[in-house]
N, C-alpha and C positions, 0 to 999 in steps of 0.2 A: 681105462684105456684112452678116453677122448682127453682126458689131463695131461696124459703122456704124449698124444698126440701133439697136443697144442706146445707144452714143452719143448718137443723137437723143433717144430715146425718156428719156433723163437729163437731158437739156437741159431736154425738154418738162416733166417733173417741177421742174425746179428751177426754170423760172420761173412754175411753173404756183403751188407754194409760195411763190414771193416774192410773185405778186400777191394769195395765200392769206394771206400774212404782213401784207401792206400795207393789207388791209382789216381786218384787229385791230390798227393801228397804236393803237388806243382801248385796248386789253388792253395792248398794252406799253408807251405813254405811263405808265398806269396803275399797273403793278407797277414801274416805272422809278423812278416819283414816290413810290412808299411808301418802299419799298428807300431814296433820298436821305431822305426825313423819318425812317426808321429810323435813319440812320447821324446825320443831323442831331443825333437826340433824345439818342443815345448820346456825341456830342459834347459836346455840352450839360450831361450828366449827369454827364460824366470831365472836365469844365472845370477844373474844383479841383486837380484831381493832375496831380503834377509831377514832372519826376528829376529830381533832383541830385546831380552827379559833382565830383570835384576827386582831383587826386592831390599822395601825399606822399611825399617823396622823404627818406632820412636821411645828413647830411651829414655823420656821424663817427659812433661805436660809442663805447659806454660798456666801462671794462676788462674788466664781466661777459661782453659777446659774445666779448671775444677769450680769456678765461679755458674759456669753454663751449666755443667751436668753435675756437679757435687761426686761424688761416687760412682755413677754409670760409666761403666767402661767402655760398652757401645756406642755411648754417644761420643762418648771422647776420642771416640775412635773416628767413629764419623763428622766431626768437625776437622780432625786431622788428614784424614781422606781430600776434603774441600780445599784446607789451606795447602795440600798435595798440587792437587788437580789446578789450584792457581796458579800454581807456580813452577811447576813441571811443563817440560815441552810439547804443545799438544797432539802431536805424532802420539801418546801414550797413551795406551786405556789403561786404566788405574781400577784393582779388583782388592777385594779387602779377601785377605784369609784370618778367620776366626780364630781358628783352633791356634797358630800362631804369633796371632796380633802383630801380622804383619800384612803391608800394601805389596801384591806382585802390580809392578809397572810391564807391560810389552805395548812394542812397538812392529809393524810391520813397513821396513822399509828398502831402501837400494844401500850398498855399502857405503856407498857416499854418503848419503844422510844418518846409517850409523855412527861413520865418525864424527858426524856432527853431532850428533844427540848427545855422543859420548864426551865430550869436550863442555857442548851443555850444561853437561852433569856436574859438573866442575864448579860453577855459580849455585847451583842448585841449595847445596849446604847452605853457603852463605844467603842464601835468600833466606831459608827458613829459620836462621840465625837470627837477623835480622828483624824479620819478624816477631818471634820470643825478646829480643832485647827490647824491641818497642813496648812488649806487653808488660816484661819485669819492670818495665821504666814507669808508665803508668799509673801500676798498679805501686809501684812505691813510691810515687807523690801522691796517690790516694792515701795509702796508706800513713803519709807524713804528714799530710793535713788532718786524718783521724786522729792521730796521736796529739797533735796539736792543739786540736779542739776536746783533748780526755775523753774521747769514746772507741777506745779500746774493747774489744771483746772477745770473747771467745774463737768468732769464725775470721774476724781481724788478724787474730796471732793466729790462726791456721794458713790465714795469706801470706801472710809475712814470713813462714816457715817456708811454704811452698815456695815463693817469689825467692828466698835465700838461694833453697836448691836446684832452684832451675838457673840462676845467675852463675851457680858452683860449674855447670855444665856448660854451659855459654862461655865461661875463660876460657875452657879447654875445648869448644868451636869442637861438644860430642852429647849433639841433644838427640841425633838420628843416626842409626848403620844401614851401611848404604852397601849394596853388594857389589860385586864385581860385574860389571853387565854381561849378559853372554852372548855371543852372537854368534848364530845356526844359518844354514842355508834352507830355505822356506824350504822348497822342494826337494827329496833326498831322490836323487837320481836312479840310487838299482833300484830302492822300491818304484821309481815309475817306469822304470824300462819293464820289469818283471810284471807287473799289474799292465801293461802297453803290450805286452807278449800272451799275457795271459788272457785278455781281452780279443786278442785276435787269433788265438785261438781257439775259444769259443767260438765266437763271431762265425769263425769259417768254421768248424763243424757243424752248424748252425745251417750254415749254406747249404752244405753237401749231402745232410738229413736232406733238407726243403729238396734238392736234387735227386735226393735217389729215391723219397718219396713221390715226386714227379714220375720219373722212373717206373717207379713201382705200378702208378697209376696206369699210364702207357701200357704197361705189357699186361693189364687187369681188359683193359679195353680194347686191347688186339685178339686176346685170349675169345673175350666174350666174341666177336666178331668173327673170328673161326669158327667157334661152336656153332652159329649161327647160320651160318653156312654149312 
């Protein structure tokens, strides 16, 4: 019976609050409608900025990684990250993905400096081009002064194989693929107007509890006050 009791007696409280709720519909219209002009403004104001992602995948090794790391592909990858990160625009954080042995590049910027990055990109090949030519170049006047001096060897002619096929790729200026950049709007507006809506309507129920529990209090205190008399 006192389980039942108390049951009711929750009922009577929670709709005794909703119709407590329904008559400050005007208070949480209110804070509802700031809260969306809040998120609105802050939309508004982040319009400009943007991310821009693209990844870079390398399609052969210059003789230097296999000289460094022989066989490890982590390292080779991580020397390529470096010669990356030197040579890309430093707006980019540069993250290695494993499983597809590739670099994502993003960037967080204004759309202005995405066109610029993206124009960047442009040198970018040829840097890393560059780069490898110098090393095949190198390595095959080392390599011509080995031969010249008859100490040919085995990991010699592994050079010289390598040093071939990475120049094979360098004619056709395709040692790396380079993705197409994408460019997003950092902040997705309905999701912040919605999360700006939803926020403020917490908030103000929030209020109206803390009120009608005030409320509640008040008339505990009037009550006691009568009996008392």
């Amino acid at each position: 019976m006192l389980g039942e009791k108390m049951s009711s007696n929750e009922e009577i409280d929670l709709l005794d609050f909703i119709k407590y709720a329904f008559n400050k519909y005007l208070l949480i219209s209110f804070i509802v409608f700031f809260c969306i002009v809040i998120g609105g403004v802050f939309c508004y104001i982040n319009n400009d900025k943007v991310t821009l992602t693209l990844d870079i995948t390398p399609k052969v090794y210059s003789p230097f990684f296999y000289t460094s790391c022989n066989d490890d592909v982590e390292c080779r990858n991580e020397i390529f990250k470096t010669l990356l990160v030197s040579r890309v625009d430093s707006r980019f954080s540069v993250n290695e993905n494993k499983k597809s042995n590739t670099l994502n590049l993003k960037a967080l910027v204004s759309r202005n400096e995405a066109n610029e990055i993206e124009n960047s990109l442009l040198s970018l090949n040829a840097a890393l081009n560059a780069w490898y030519a110098d090393d095949v170049d190198n390595v095959l006047q080392e390599l011509n002064v080995r031969h010249a001096d008859n100490k040919s060897t085995e990991t010699l002619s592994r050079a010289y194989l390598i040093t071939v096929a990475t120049k094979r790729y360098l004619d056709k200026g395709d040692i790396v693929i380079i993705s197409e950049p994408v460019v997003v709007a950092r902040y997705n507006t309905t999701m912040v107007l919605l999360l700006s809506a939803l926020v403020g309507l917490i908030f103000s129920l929030l209020l109206v509890m803390l009120s009608y529990h005030n409320r509640q209090e008040e008339n505990k205190c009037i009550n006691c006050q009568f009996n008392i008399k």
